[in-house]
Residue, then its C-alpha position, 0 to 999 in steps of 0.5 A: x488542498x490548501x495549506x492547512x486542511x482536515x486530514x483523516x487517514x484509516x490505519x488499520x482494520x484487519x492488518x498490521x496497518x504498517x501504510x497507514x500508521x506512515x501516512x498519519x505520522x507523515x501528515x502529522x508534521x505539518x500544518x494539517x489537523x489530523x484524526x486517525x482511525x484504526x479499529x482493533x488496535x486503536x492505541x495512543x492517538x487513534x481514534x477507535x471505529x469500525x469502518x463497516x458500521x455505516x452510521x457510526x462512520x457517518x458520524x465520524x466525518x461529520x464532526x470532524x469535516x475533513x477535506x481529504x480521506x486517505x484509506x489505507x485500511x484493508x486487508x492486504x494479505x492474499x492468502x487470508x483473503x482466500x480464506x475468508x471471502x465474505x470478509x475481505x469483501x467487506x472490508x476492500x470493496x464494501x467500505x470503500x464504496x461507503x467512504x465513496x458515497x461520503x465522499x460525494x455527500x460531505x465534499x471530501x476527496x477520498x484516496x483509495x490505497x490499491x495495489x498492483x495485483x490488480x495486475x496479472x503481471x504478465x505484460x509489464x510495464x502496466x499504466x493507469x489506464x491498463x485493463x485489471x486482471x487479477x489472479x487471485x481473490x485478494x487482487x480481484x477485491x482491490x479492483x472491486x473496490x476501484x470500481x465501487x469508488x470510482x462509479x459513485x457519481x459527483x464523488x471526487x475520488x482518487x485511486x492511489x496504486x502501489x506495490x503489494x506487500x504481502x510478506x514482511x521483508x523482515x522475515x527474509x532478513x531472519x533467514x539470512x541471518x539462521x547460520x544454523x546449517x539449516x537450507x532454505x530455497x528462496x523465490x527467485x522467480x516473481x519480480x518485486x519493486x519494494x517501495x519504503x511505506x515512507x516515501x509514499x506516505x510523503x508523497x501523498x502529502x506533498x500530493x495533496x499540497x498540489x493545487x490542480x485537478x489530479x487524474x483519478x488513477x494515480x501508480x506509484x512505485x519504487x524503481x528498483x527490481x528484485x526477487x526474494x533471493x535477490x533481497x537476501x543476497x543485499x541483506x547477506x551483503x549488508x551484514x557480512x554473513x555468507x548466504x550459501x544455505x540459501x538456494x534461489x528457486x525460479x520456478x512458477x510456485x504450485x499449490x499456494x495464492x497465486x501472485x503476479x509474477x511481474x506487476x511493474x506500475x508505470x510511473x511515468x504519468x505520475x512523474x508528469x504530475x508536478x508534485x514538488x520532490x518528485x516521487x522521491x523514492x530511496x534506493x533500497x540497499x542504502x536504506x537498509x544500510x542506514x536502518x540496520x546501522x541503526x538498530x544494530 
C-alpha cells in the first residue's frame, strides 16, 4: 500500500470493539483517509452499519474505495459464542466471507482479525501453517472464517492471528486490589501471552507500509508468558499491596468453555517479514507500570 491510501477498520459489531477502536486511531496518525465502521455503538466519527446487511455494506465500499480493509469486528467472547451459535456464526464466519468477496470484486486487501483458539493449545509453539484445532465453538468459528476467506478465489486476503482476549485483564486488577479479606482462587494453569491492542494496531500500520507480496497467514504475538495468578502477582507488585487472599489454582478448569491451555503463536515467520520496527511489542510489567502511574 502506498504512502496515502483508503483505509477502512470494522470496530465493533458485537463486542466492546477495544482492537478495533486501536487500530483506527492508529491509521489515523498518518497520512491514510480513514472511514471507521462500528454498528451499535456508532459514536463520534464512526460511521454506523450493519456488516450482515449485504447490500448496505456494498455500498458502503463502493463510495469510499478503499485499498485495505481491516476486520477487526467479531464476537470475540467464548462463552457468549456458546450460547448463541447461529449468531456467532454470523458475524465470525458469514460476514468475513462477504468482505472476502468484496475483496476480490473491489480490489481491496482484506485483513481478517483471528485468534489463537484456532489452536487446541496442546502442542506449542504453533506456526501458520499448524493444522487448526479449536476447542470450543468460539474457536471453531474463527477458523471457519479462515477458511471462508481464504477460499473466495482472486481475493487478496490476509488472515492476521493474535492472542485471544476473552476476559479483560482489568478485572484481575480489582481482585488484586479487594483487600476485603475476601479469598479469591485465580487460574495458574493456562498459559497466556498478553499482547497490548496498541502494538498490533501499529504493527498493522507499519504492515501495510510494507511494499511486497505478504504470506496470507501472518501470527502476531507478545512474547512474555503468563497465567492469570502470574499477572496478579505483577499487578500486587506494581501497586504495593499484599496478594495472599489470592490462591493460584493449576488444575485443568471443569464445567465452563473450554480454552486452550498453551496457544503460543510462532512469531518467527513474522519477524522475517521485514516491517520496519519490528513486532514492536512492550514488556508487559513496564506497560503497566507507566499506565497505573498514570491514572493513579
Amino acid at each position: 500500500m502506498g504512502c496515502t491510501a483508503q483505509v477502512v477498520v470494522t470496530v465493533q459489531m458485537g463486542a466492546s470493539g477495544v482492537l478495533g477502536s486501536a487500530v483506527y486511531d492508529a491509521f489515523r496518525t498518518g497520512p491514510h483517509a480513514v472511514l471507521g465502521l462500528a454498528h451499535s455503538r456508532a459514536a463520534g466519527s464512526l460511521v454506523r452499519v450493519d456488516l450482515t446487511q449485504v447490500d448496505d455494506t456494498r455500498r458502503v465500499f463502493e463510495e469510499f474505495k478503499p485499498d485495505w480493509v481491516v476486520h477487526c469486528a467479531a464476537e470475540r467472547r467464548p462463552d457468549v459464542a456458546e450460547r448463541d451459535p447461529g449468531g456467532v456464526t454470523k458475524l465470525n464466519v458469514d460476514v468475513p466471507r462477504q468482505l472476502a468477496m468484496l475483496a476480490k470484486d473491489l480490489h481491496f486487501t482484506l485483513v481478517y482479525i483471528s485468534t489463537d483458539y484456532v489452536f487446541d493449545g496442546s502442542s506449542p509453539p504453533y506456526h501458520p501453517w499448524s493444522e487448526p484445532n479449536p476447542l470450543q465453538l468460539y474457536g471453531k468459528s474463527k477458523r471457519d472464517g479462515e477458511i471462508a476467506v481464504l477460499s473466495v478465489d482472486s481475493a487478496t486476503v490476509i488472515v492476521l492471528r493474535v492472542p485471544n482476549s476473552d476476559s479483560a485483564v482489568n478485572i484481575l486488577l480489582d481482585v488484586v486490589e479487594d483487600q476485603s479479606g475476601k479469598k479469591y482462587k485465580m487460574d495458574h494453569y493456562a498459559t497466556r501471552y498478553p499482547t497490548n491492542v496498541l502494538d498490533i494496531a501499529s504493527f498493522l500500520v507499519r504492515l501495510s507500509d510494507l511494499n511486497k507480496p505478504l504470506p496470507r497467514i501472518i501470527h502476531y504475538s507478545a512474547p512474555e508468558p503468563f497465567t492469570k495468578y502470574d499477572m496478579c502477582v505483577i499487578f500486587a507488585k506494581i501497586l504495593g499491596l499484599p496478594h495472599q487472599h489470592i490462591a493460584p489454582d493449576d488444575s485443568p478448569p471443569s464445567g465452563a468453555t473450554p480454552r486452550p491451555r498453551d496457544c503460543r503463536l510462532s512469531t518467527k515467520e513474522t519477524e522475517e517479514l521485514g516491517v520496519e520496527g519490528g513486532l514492536g511489542c512492550r514488556k508487559f510489567e513496564e506497560w503497566w507500570i507507566g499506565y497505573l502511574n498514570a491514572v493513579q
